[in-house]
N, C-alpha and C positions, 0 to 999 in steps of 0.2 A: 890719724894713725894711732892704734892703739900700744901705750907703755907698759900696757899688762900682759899680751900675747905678741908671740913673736911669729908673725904669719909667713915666713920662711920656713920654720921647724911646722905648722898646719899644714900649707901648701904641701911639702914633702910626705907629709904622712897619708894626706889624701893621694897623691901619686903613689904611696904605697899600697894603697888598694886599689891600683888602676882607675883613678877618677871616681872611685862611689865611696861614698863617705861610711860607709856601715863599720869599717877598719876603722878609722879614728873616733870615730860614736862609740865603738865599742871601748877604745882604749881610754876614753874619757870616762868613760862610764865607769871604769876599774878603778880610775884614779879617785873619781867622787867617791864610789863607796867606800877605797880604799881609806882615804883621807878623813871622812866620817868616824871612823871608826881612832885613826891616830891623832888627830885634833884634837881630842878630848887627852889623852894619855900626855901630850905635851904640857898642855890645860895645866894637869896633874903634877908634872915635874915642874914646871916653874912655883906652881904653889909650893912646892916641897921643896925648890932650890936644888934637886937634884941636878948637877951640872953636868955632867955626864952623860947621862937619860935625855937632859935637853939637845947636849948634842947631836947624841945617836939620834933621835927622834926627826930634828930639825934636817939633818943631813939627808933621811928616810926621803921627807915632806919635798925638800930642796931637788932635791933627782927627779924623783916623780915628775913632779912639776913645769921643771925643765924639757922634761921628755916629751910633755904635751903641750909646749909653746908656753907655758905659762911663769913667762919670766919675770915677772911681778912679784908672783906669787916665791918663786925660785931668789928671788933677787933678797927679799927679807928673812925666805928660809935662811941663807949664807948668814946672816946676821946673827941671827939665833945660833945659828951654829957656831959661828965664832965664839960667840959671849960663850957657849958653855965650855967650849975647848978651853978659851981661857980663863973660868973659872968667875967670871966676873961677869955678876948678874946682873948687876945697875942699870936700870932702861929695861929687862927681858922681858918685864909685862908690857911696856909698851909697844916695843916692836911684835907685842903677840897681837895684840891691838889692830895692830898695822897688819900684819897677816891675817887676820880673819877679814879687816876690811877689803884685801885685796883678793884673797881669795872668793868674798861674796863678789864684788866687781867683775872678777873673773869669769862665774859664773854666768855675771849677766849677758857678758860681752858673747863667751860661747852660745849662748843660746840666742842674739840676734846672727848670730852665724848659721844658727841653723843645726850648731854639735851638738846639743843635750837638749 
């Protein structure tokens, strides 16, 4: 049983495209590019300590994520997010760490599913 997807939130999505998967292939596929593109810009704000940026960013990352079963990924987003609400960066490159790990994990696991 995987603690990076939550195949409750997959299951559903694929019954939201009537059993064929092209619906959540697709929404995956949003998410990866989408994430490509804001991974780097968090990257950015932690370098720069921006706490704020971290937040909004992390928050962005955290939903997304969620959306597409990927509670792993969603679960360290929350982290990130917190630290920048509360200003308090201590750890935030590591738990970036942690989220890149788990998001690459992420990947792999969708793709012996057969999503990307």
């Amino acid at each position: 049983m995987s603690v990076l997807l939550d195949m409750d939130v997959i299951n559903d999505l694929i019954e939201l495209g009537d059993g064929d998967t092209e619906f959540i292939t697709d929404l995956i596929q949003t998410f990866l590019t989408d994430a490509e593109e804001t991974i780097p810009q968090l990257k950015a704000a932690i370098e720069a300590g921006d706490a704020e940026k971290i937040r909004r960013i992390a928050h962005s990352l955290k939903g997304a994520s969620a959306n597409i079963g990927g509670i792993g990924i969603a679960e360290v987003g929350e982290q990130i997010e917190q630290k920048g609400r509360d200003g308090d960066l201590a750890g935030v490159a590591t738990l970036f760490e942690e989220f890149m790990h788990r998001y690459e994990q992420t990947q792999a696991e969708l793709r012996q599913l057969n999503l990307i």
